[in-house]
Every structure is written in C-alpha cells, then in structure tokens.
C-alpha positions as CSV (number, residue, x, y, z in Angstrom):
1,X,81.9,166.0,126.3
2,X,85.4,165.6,124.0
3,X,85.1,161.8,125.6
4,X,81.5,160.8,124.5
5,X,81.6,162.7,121.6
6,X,84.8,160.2,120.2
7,X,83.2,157.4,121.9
8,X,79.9,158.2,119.4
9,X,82.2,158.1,116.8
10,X,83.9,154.8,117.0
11,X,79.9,153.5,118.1
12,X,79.0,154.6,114.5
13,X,82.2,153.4,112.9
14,X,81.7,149.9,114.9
15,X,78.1,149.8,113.7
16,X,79.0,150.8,109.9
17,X,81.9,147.5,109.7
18,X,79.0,145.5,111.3
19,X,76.2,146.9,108.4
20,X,79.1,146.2,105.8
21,X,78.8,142.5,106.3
22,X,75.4,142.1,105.6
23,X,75.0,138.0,105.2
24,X,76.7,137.5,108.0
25,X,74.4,140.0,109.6
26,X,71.1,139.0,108.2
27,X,72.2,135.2,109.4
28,X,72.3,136.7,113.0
29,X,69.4,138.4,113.0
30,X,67.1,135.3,110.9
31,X,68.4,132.8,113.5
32,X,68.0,135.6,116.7
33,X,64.4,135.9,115.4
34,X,62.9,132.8,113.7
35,X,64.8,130.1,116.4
36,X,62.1,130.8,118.9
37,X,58.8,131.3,117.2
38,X,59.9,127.8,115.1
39,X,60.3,125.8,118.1
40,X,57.0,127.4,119.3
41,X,55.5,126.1,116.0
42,X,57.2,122.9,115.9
43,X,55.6,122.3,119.5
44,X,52.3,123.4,118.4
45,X,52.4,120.9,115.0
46,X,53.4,118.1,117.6
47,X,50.9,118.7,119.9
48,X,48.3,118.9,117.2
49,X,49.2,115.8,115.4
50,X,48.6,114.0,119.4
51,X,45.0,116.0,119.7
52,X,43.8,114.7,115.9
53,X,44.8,111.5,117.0
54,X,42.9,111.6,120.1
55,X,39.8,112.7,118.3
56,X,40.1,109.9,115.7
57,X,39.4,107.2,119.1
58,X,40.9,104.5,117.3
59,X,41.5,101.4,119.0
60,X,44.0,98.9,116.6
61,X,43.4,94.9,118.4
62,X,45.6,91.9,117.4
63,X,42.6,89.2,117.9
64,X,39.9,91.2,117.9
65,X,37.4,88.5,117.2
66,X,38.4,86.3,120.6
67,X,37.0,89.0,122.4
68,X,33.6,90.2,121.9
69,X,32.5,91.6,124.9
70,X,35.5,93.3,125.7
71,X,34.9,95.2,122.1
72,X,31.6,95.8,122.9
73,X,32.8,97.9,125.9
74,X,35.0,99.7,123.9
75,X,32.5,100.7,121.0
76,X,30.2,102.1,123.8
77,X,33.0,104.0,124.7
78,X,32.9,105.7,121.5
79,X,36.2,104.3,120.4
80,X,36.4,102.8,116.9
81,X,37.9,99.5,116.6
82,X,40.2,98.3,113.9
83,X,42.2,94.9,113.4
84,X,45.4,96.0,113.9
85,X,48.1,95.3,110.4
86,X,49.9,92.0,110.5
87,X,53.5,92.9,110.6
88,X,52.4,95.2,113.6
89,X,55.3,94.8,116.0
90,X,57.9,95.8,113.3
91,X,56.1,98.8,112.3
92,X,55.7,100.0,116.0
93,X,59.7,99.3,115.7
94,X,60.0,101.4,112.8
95,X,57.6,104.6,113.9
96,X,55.3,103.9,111.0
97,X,52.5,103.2,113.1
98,X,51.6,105.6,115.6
99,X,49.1,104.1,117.8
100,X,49.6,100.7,120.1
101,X,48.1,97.4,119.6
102,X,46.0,95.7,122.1
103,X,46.9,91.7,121.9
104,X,44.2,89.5,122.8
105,X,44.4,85.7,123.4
106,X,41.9,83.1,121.9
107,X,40.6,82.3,125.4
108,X,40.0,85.6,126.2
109,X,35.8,85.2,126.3
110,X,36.5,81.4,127.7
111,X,38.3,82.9,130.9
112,X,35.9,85.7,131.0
113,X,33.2,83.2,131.6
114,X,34.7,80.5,133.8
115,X,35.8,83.0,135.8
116,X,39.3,82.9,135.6
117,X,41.9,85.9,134.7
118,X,42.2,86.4,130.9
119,X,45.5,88.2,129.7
120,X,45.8,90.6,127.2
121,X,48.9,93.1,126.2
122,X,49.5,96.4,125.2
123,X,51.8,96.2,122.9
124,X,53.8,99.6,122.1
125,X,57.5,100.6,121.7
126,X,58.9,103.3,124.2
127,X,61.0,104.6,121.1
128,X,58.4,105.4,119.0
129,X,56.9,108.6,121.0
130,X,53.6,108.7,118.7
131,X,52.6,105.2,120.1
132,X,53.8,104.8,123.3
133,X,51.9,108.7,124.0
134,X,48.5,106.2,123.2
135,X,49.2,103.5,125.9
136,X,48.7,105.3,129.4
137,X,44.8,106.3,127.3
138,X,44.4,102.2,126.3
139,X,45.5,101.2,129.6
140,X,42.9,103.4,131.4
141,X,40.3,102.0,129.3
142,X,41.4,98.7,130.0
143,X,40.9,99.8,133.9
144,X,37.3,100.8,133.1
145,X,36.5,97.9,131.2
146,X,37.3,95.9,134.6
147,X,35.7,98.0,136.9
148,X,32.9,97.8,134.9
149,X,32.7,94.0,134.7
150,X,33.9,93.5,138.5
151,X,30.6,96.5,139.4
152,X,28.1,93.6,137.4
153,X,29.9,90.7,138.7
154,X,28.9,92.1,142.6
155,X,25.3,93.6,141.4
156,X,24.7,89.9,140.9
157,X,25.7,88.6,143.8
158,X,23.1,91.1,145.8
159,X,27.0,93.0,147.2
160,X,26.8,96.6,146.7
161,X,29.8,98.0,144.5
162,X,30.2,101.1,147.6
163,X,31.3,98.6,149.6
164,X,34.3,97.6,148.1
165,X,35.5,101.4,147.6
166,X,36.8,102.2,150.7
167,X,37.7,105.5,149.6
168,X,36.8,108.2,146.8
169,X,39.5,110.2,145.7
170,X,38.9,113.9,143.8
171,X,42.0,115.3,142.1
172,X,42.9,118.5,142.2
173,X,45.0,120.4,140.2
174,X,46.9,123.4,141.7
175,X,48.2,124.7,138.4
176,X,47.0,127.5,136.3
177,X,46.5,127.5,132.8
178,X,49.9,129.3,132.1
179,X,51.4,126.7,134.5
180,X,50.4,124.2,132.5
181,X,51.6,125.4,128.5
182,X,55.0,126.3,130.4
183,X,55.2,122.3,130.5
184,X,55.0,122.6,126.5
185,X,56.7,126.3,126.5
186,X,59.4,125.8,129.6
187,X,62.3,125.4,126.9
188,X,61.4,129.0,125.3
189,X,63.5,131.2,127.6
190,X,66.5,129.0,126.7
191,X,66.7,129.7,123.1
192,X,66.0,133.2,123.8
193,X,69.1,133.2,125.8
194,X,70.9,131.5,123.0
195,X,69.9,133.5,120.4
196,X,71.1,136.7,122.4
197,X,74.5,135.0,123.2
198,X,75.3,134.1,119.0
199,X,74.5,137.7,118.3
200,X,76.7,139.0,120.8
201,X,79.2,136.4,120.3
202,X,79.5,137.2,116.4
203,X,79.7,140.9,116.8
204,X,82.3,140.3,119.1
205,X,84.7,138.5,117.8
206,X,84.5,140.7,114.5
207,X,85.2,143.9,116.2
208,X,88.4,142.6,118.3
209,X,90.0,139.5,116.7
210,X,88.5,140.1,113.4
211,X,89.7,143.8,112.9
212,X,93.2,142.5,114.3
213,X,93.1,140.1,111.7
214,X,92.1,142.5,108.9
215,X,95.0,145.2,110.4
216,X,92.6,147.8,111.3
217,X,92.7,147.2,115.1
218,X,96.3,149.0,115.3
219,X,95.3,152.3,113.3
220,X,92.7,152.3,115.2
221,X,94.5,152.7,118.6
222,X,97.2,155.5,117.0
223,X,94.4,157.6,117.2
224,X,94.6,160.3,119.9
225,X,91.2,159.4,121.0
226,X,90.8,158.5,125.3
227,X,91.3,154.8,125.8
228,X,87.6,154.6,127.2
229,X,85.9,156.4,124.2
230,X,87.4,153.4,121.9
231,X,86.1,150.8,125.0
232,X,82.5,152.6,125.5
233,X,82.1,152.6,121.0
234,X,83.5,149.1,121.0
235,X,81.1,147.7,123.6
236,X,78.2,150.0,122.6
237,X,78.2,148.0,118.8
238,X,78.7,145.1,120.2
239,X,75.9,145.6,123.2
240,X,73.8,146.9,120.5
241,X,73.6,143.8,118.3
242,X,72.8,141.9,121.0
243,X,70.1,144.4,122.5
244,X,68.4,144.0,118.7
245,X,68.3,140.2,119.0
246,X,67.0,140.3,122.3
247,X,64.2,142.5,120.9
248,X,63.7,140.8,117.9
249,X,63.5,137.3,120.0
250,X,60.9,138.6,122.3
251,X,58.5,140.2,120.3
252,X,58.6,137.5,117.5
253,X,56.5,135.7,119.7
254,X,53.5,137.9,119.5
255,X,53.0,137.0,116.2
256,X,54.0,133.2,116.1
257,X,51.0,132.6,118.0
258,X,48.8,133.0,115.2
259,X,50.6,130.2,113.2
260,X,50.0,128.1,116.1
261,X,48.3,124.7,115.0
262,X,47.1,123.7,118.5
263,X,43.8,124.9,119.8
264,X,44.0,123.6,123.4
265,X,48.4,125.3,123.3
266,X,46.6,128.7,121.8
267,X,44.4,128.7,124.9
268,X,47.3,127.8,127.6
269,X,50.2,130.3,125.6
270,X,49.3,133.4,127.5
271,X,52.6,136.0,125.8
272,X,51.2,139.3,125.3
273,X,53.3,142.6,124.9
274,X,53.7,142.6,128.9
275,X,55.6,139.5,128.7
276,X,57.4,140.8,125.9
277,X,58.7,143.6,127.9
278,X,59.2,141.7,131.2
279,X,61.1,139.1,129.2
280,X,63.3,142.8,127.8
281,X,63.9,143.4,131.1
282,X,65.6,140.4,132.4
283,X,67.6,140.0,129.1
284,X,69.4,143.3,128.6
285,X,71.4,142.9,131.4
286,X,72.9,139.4,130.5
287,X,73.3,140.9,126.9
288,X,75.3,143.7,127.9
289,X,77.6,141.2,130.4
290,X,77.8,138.8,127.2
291,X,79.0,141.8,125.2
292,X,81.7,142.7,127.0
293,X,83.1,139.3,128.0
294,X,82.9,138.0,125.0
295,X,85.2,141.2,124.0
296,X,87.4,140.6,126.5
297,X,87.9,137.1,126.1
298,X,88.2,138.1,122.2
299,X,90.8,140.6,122.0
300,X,93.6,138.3,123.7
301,X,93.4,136.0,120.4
302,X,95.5,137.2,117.1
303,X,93.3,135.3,114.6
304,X,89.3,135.4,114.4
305,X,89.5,131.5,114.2
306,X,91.8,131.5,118.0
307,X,88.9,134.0,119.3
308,X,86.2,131.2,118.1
309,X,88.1,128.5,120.2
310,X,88.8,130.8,123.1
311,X,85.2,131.8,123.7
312,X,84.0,128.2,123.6
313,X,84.3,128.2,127.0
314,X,82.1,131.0,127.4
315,X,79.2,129.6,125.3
316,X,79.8,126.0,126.8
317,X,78.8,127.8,130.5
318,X,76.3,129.7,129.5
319,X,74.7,127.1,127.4
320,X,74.6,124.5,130.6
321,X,74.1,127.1,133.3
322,X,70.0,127.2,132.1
323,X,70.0,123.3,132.4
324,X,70.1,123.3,136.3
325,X,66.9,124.6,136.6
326,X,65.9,121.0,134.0
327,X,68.0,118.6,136.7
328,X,66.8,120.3,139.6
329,X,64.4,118.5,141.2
330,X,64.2,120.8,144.1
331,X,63.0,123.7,142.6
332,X,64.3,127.3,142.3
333,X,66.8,128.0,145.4
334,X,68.2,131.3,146.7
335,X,71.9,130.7,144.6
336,X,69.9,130.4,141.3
337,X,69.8,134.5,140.8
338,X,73.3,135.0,141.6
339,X,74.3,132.5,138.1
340,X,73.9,134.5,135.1
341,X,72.0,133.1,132.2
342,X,70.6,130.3,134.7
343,X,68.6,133.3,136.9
344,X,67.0,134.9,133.6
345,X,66.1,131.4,132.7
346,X,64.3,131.5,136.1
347,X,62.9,135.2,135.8
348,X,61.4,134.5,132.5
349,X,59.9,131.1,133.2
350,X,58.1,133.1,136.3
351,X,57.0,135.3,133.4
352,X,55.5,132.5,131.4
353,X,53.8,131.3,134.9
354,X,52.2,134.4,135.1
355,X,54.2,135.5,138.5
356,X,55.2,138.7,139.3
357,X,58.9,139.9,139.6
358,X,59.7,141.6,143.2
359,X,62.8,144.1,143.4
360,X,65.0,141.7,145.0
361,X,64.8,139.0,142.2
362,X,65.9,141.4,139.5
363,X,68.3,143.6,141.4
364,X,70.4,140.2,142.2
365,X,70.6,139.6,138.3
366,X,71.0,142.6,137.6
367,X,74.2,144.1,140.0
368,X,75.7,140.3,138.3
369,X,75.6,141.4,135.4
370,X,76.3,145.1,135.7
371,X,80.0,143.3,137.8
372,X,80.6,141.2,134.6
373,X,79.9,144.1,132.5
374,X,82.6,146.2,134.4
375,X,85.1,143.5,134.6
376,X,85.2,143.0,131.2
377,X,85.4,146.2,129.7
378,X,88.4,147.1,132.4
379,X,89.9,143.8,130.9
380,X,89.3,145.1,127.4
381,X,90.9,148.7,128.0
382,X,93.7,146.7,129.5
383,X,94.5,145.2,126.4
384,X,94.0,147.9,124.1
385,X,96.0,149.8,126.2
386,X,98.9,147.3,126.2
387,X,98.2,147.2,122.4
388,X,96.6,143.9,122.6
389,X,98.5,140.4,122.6
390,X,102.0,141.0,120.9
C-alpha cells in the first residue's frame, strides 16, 4: 500500500512539473491533435480540386481548327473544348496550368481521309501532378475516338465490328469502399503513430534529463521513497501524456470529417467511434513501450540537449519501421506483428479496411510491447538506483 501510495505521489508531482510548462504543453497536445485531422483535410481539398476539374470536361487543343471531326467527337462527348494558351508548354513547366494540351498537326483531317495514320500528342509534364492526373482521362478518349472511327470504317465495308473483338473483357473490382479511401487515407495511422511518439518523447526527456538539468533529479532520489514507486510515478506521467495524445489523435477524426471538402472521400472515409476505439486499442501499448524507452534512453544523458541527440535513434526506427509496409510489395507477412510501431501501422490500416482483429494479431503486439515496457523501466530503476550517469 506504503509503495503505490508514494508512487501516486511522485505521478502527481510528475504531472504538476508537466502542467507548469504550459506552451510547451499546449504545442504537444495542438500538434498530437490537429496533425491528423489536417492531413485528412489537406487530402480532401486535393481530391476536391481533381473532382471540380473533372466536372468542368475541359479539353485545352494546340490546333484545334486542323481537326474538325476529331472535335466534333469530343463535343458529343460532352467535353468543352478550348484553344489551349500559347506559351502552353512553359506553363505546364511552371504548374500554372493544370490540365494537358492535346497537339494536333495541320494534316490531321488530310490523313484522316486518305487513309493514312494522323499524329497527335498529349502534351503534359509528369512534374506538374494537376496536369499529368488529366492525361490517362484524354488518352482514353483519344481511344474512343478511334474505336469509334475504326467501328464506321468496318460498318462500311459490310464487316461486322464483333468480329474483330475477339474477346470482351468485364472488370471487376474486389475492393470495398473502405478499401478504396484507405488508398487516399493509408498514410493516417502513421502520423497517429508519430504524434503519440513526440508526446511521449517530450515528456520524457523533461522528467529525466531535464530535471537533472534543473538539479531536482538528485533531491528527488534522497527521498526514502522504494526505488519502484519513483519508476511506476515517473513512467505513469510520462505514459499518461502519451495515452492523452493517443486519445486526442484518434477521436479528432470524428469530427474532421465534417470539414471534409470531398463528396465522393466523405462517402469512402468510413471512421466512426468503433474505429476510434479499435485504433485506442492497438496504440496504448506502443505508447506505454515509447514511454519507458524513451526514459530509459533519457536518463543516461546529463543535459536535456544530450537526451535529444540520444533518442534520435529511437525516433529514426520508429519513424521508418511503418515504411515497410509502403515498400513491401508482398503484402503483410507473419514478422510484421512482432516490429513495434510497423505492426500497429498494420492493425490500424485493417481497421480503416474494415477487417476485424483476431486474438493472435493483437496479443503478438501486445506481449512486444508489454517486453519493451519492462526492459525499460528495469533500465530506468537501474540508473536511478546507481544515481544516474556520474
């Protein structure tokens, strides 16, 4: 009773020093909660700016009077079609124009007629993301417009287009409609995981390094308090801080879907409270692991600035670890859960799919973590026992 009673203590004393610094708090907790839901609308805005594009069916043509017919096609396609600005290539260059140019000889219709293979270009620049999105959707209409002449072309000639279609090919599309947002949305659980690592990583390094740097880590320890009770209040500030952020990451959210911009991303985003709490789940673990790490890691270093450098490491693997899942052609494999940070990455983006969890995907996690979480605070009572780094 004696042990958890001290060990509440120094939790309320570590959680009052925290409190006291109140910017660098509120920085923590604005970047734990905002980071995600402004990616989400970032994403949204992006997406929206493609779908008004879409809807405008503009067509921009360098030569559009060589080509009458092909025009034609394309007005009865719905499409509006504009001459496209003279100094188009350089603006395509720049990004000011966000939509490619079709380039059309001046014996385009002279081809057409002799029967011969006119040329024309589509003209985009892979750098400039807003134009070269436009050029798959002017290339496919480019494919119609040939289909379409090459169908008359054999009507005339008494052939029937069937026979030259050999086969007729129906697409089908296995994924559901969260499978396909997580395309837009598959980065989300990764600055969830960051956001949860800062928080820990700040708290951390404050109550180790930074109270040995302010010369209350040493009164501290004079106490004749048990060596665990300082460990279990230490960790419990620091696990707490990050347990906030983790909550304040996932529910944030459930309300940054109403700013979304994005009618058709509103409709795919499917993150409801269940998610929320699914996503809770997963995190905790890896926050509590982070905690104490991070701890231990911190209170070898005399200086708060030596503790920053020192735990770059840490940050550095946990930061790349997610990114396996990005390179990994392959697919999810049987090692990925025993990785932490890269197997919540995976849990959560089976969350977003809409899949369920079974025992033996969170257990995995989960005992990794809990191993990481002992390790570290033994490592931490070491030290404090030893009085730290002389």
């Amino acid at each position: 009773m004696r042990l958890w009673q001290t060990a509440a203590e120094v939790l309320r004393k570590e959680i009052v020093d925290a409190l006291r610094d109140r910017r660098t708090l509120l920085v923590v907790l604005l970047s734990g909660v905002l980071m995600g839901p402004l990616v989400l609308i970032a994403l949204s805005t992006l997406i929206a700016g493609f779908e008004a594009r879409a809807e405008q069916r503009l067509v921009l043509v360098d030569g559009v009077a060589h080509a009458p017919t092909l025009v034609n096609f394309l007005q009865r396609q719905t499409f509006t079609v504009n001459a496209a600005p003279a100094e188009y290539e350089q603006q395509l260059r720049n990004s000011s124009l966000a939509e490619p140019v079709l380039r059309i000889d001046a014996d385009f219709e002279q081809r057409l007629r002799d029967g011969e293979l006119p040329r024309i270009a589509i003209v985009s620049d892979s750098a400039n993301r807003r134009a070269n999105a436009g050029a798959p959707q002017l290339a496919r209409l480019i494919d119609a417009f040939n289909h379409e002449r090459a169908t008359l072309a054999l009507a005339l000639r008494g052939v029937a287009p069937a026979l030259v279609k050999v086969v007729a090919v129906d697409e089908v599309d296995l994924a559901g409609p969260q499978t396909r947002a997580l395309q837009i949305t598959g980065m989300l659980p990764f600055f969830v995981i960051i956001a949860v690592l800062y928080g820990a990583l700040n708290a951390a390094l404050d109550t180790t390094a930074g109270e040995r740097e302010r010369g209350s880590l040493e009164p501290l320890l004079m106490n004749p308090a048990p060596q665990l009770a300082l460990v279990i209040g230490k960790w419990g500030a620091v696990a707490s801080v990050a347990f906030l952020i983790a909550v304040l990451s996932c529910l944030s959210f459930l309300p940054a879907q109403w700013l979304l911009r994005s009618e058709s991303l509103q409709a795919l985003f499917q993150y409801g409270l269940r998610e929320a709490l699914l996503f809770l789940v997963v995190l905790l673990p890896l926050a509590a692991a982070l905690s104490a790490v991070l701890m231990a890691v911190a209170i070898r270093c005399r200086s708060f600035k030596e503790a920053q450098a020192n735990s770059t490491l840490v940050v550095l693997v946990v930061s790349v670890l997610p990114l396996v899942a990005v390179f990994n052609p392959a697919g999810e494999a049987g090692w990925h859960l025993w990785l932490p940070a890269l197997a919540q990455h995976n849990l959560m983006t089976r969350v977003l799919k809409g899949e369920g969890l079974d025992l033996q995907q969170m257990l995995i996690p989960g005992g990794v973590a809990l191993a990481l979480t002992i390790g570290g605070l033994l490592l931490l009572g070491r030290m404090l026992r030893h009085a730290a780094v002389k």
